[in-house]
C-alpha positions in Angstrom: 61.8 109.3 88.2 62.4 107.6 91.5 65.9 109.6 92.5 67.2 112.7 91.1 70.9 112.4 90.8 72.4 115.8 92.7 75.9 116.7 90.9 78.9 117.5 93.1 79.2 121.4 91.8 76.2 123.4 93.7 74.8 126.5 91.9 72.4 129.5 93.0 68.9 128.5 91.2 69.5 124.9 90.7 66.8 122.6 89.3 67.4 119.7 91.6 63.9 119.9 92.5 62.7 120.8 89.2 64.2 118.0 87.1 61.1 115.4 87.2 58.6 118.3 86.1 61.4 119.2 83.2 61.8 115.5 82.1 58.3 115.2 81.7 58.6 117.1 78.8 62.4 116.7 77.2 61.6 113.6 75.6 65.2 113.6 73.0 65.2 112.4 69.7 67.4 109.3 68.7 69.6 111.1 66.5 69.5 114.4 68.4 71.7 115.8 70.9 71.1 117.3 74.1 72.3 120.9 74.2 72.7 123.2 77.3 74.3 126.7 76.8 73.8 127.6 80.3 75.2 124.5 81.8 75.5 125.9 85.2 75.4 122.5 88.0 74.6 120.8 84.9 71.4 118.9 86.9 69.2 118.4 84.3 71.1 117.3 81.4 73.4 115.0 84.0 69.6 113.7 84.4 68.6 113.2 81.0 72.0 111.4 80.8 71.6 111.5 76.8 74.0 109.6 74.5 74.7 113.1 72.6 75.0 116.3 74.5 76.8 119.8 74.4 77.4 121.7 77.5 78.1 124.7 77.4 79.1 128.2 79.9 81.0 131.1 80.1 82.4 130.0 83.2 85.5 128.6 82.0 86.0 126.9 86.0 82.9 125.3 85.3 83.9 123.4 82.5 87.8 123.0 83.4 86.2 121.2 86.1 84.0 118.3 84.2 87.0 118.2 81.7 88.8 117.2 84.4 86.8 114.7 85.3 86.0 113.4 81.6 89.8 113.3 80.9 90.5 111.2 84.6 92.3 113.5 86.2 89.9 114.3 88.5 88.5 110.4 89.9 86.6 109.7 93.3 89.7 107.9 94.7 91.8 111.2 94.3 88.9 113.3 95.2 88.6 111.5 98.2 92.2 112.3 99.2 92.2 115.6 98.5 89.0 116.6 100.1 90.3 114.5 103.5 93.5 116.3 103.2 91.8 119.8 103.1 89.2 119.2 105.3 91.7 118.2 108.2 92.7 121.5 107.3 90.2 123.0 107.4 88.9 121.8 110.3 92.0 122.8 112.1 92.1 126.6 110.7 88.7 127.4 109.7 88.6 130.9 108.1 92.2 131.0 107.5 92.6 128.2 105.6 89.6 128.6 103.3 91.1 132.4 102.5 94.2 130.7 102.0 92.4 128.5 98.9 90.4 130.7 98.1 93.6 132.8 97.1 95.4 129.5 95.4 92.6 129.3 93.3 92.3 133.0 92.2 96.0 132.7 90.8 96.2 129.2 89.4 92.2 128.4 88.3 92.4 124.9 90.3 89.6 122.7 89.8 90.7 120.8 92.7 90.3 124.3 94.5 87.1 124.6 93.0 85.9 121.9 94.0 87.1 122.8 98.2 85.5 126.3 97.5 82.6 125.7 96.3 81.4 123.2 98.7 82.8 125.2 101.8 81.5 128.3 101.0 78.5 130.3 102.2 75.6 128.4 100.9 77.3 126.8 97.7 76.9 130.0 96.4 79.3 130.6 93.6 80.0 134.2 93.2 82.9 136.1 91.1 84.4 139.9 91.5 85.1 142.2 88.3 87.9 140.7 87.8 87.2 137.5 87.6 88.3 136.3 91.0 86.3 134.1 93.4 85.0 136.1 95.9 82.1 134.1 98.1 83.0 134.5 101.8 83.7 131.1 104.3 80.3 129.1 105.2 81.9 129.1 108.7 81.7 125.0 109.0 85.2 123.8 109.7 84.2 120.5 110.3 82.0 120.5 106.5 84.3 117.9 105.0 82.9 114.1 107.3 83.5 111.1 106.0 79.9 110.9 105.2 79.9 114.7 103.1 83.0 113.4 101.5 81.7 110.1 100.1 78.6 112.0 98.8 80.8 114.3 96.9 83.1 111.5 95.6 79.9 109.2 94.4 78.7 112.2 92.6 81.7 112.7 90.7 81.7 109.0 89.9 78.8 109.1 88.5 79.6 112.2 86.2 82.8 110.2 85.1 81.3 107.0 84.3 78.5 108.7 82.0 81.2 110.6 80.5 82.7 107.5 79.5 79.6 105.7 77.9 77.9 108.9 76.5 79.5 111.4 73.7 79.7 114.4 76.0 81.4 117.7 75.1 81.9 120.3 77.8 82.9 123.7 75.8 83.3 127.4 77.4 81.7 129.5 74.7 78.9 132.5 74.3 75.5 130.9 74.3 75.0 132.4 70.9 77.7 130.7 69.6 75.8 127.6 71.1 72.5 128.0 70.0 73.6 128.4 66.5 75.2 124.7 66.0 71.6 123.1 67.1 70.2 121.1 64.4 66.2 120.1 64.0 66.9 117.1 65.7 68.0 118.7 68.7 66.5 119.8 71.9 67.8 123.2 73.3 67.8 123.8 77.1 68.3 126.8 78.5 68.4 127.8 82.5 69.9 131.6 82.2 70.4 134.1 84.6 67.1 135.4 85.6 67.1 139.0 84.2 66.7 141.0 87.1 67.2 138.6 89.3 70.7 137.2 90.7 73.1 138.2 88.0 76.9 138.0 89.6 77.5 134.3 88.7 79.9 134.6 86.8 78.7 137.2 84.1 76.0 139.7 84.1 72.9 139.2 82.1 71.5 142.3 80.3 68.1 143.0 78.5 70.1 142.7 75.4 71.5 139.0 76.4 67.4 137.9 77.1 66.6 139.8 73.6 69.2 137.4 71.4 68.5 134.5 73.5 64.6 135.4 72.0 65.6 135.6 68.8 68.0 133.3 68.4 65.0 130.2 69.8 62.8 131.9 68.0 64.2 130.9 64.8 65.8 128.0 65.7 64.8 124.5 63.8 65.6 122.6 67.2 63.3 122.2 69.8 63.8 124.2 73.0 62.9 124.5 76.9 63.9 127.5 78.8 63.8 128.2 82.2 62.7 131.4 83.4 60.8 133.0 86.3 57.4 133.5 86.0 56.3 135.6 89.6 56.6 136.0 92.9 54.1 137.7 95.7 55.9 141.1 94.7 56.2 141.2 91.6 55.8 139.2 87.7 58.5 138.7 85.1 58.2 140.9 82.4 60.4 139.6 79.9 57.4 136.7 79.8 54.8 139.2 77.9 57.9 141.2 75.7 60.2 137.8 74.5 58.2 135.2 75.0 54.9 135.7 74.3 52.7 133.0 71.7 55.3 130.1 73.2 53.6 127.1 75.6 54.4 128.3 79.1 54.0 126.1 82.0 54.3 127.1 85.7 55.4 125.9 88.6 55.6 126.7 92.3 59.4 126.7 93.3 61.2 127.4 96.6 65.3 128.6 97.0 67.2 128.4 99.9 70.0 130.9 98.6 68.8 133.9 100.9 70.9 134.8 103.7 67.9 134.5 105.9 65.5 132.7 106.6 63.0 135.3 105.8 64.2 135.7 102.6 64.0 132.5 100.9 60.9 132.8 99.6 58.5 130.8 97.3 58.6 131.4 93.4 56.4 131.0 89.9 58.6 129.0 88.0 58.0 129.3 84.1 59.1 126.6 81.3 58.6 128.4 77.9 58.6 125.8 75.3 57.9 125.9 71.0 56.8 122.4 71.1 53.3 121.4 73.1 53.9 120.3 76.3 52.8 116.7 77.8 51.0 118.7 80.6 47.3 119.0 78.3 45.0 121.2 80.7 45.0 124.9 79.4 44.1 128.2 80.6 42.4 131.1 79.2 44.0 134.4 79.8 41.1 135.6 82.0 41.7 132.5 84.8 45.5 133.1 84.2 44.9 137.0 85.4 42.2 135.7 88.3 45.2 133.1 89.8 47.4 136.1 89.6 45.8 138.3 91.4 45.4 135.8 94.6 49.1 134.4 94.2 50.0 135.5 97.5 47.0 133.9 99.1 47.2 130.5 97.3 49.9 129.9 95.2 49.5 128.2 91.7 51.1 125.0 91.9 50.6 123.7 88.1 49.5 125.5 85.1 49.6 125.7 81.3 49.4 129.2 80.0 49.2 129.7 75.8 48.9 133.4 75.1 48.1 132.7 71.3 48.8 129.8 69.2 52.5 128.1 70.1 55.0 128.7 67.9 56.0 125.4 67.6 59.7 123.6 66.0 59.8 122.7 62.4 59.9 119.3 62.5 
């Protein structure tokens, strides 16, 4: 695909970067509908752009959001306004102001506020305390909202309304078991969850007993699925891969996030696609080259790969 289309909510671990290699295999049925428990930023199903789709996340702010935008109250002309208004604000009082929204929001659930927040906060990270308010500190760039910044935001959520308006779209705040469990066999399931023991404070934690009944719940789905998972790093290697996920298709990928406070942080990633359908990608690897690209990961990095442990357990179809 020529252009990846960026959507105006920014999450920790987006795909933008990922979307073309996840197209490449989420080829969607006629009749089927696109379904994302784990909508997050919503980047690669806003991508697919299906006729059908379910998104789906426990962050109820998330999904008020889109609503808003599905249902016109949110539109780029009053986006525009608002993020003008704020931003002269903003510009004028810095810190103070963003605490002052950043407040609004924790009593009232704004998506307007949201919207301010999540694009003036440190590193469009979106981050909630134990009780459920908003808690990501000031990115310290009073003058974040130019014209230019603004129009980016406002053709974003255009774009998200018009689709909304040709496509059957429903946006739904629910339990990705609850999810998971309406797929039908013509359906393709993707699932980006948090990365068990990897950032977990999005909005909810993620436990070994949430990655355990996501396994078993794709396991013995009839629908096809993708998931996105980790795969390794120079440190260390995902072990829910070999306990969950094992006898799926697994492809890799070589990923880098900028989330890390510094520079030194952000470091490059094995992304994984686990999938129980084959993949378009053809070339595989027996477990002994997958073990000898391991072992020199720090020293050159695996930038494509097909791993399949055993046979895949593949979708009824």
């Amino acid at each position: 695909m020529s252009k990846v289309f960026v959507p105006p909510i920014k999450c920790q671990g987006i795909k933008t970067k990922l979307v073309p290699w996840i197209l490449e295999h989420a080829g969607l049925r006629e009749e089927g509908r696109w379904i994302e428990p784990f909508m997050g930023s919503g980047v690669v199903g806003f991508n697919v752009c299906p006729q059908n789709a379910l998104f789906a996340d426990k962050n109820p702010h998330l999904i008020n959001f889109y609503r808003a935008i599905q249902s016109g109250e949110i539109t780029r002309a009053k986006a525009k306004a608002f993020l003008d208004a704020e931003g002269e604000k903003l510009s004028k009082d810095g810190q103070a102001r963003f605490n002052a929204v950043r407040e609004r929001f924790n009593r009232t659930g704004s998506p307007w506020d949201f919207l301010f927040l999540n694009r003036s906060c440190f590193n469009g990270i979106i981050r909630f305390n134990s009780r459920g308010g908003f808690n990501t500190p000031y990115g310290h760039k009073p003058e974040r909202f130019a014209q230019a910044y603004v129009t980016k935001i406002t053709n974003q959520i255009d774009y998200v309304a018009k689709a909304t308006k040709t496509n059957h779209w429903k946006f739904v705040c629910a339990d990705f078991r609850e999810v998971i469990g309406q797929a039908t066999r013509a359906d393709l399931i993707y699932c980006d969850p948090p990365y068990l023991g990897r950032h977990v404070d999005y909005f909810n934690s993620w436990s070994e007993e949430d990655e355990r009944d996501l396994a078993g719940l794709l396991t013995s789905t009839k629908a096809r699925f993708i998931l996105s998972t980790w795969h390794s790093n120079e440190y260390r290697h995902n072990p829910s891969l070999g306990k969950w996920w094992d006898g799926f298709a697994t492809l890799t990928r070589e990923h880098f996030y900028h989330v890390g406070a510094k520079e030194k942080n952000r470091n490059p990633m094995l992304e994984a696609l686990v999938m129980n359908f084959e993949p378009a990608q053809t070339e595989v690897r027996s477990a002994e080259s997958e073990l000898a690209e391991q072992l020199v990961l720090m020293e050159k990095p695996v930038k494509y790969s097909v791993t399949k442990k055993t046979k895949p357990r593949l979708a009824t179809r």
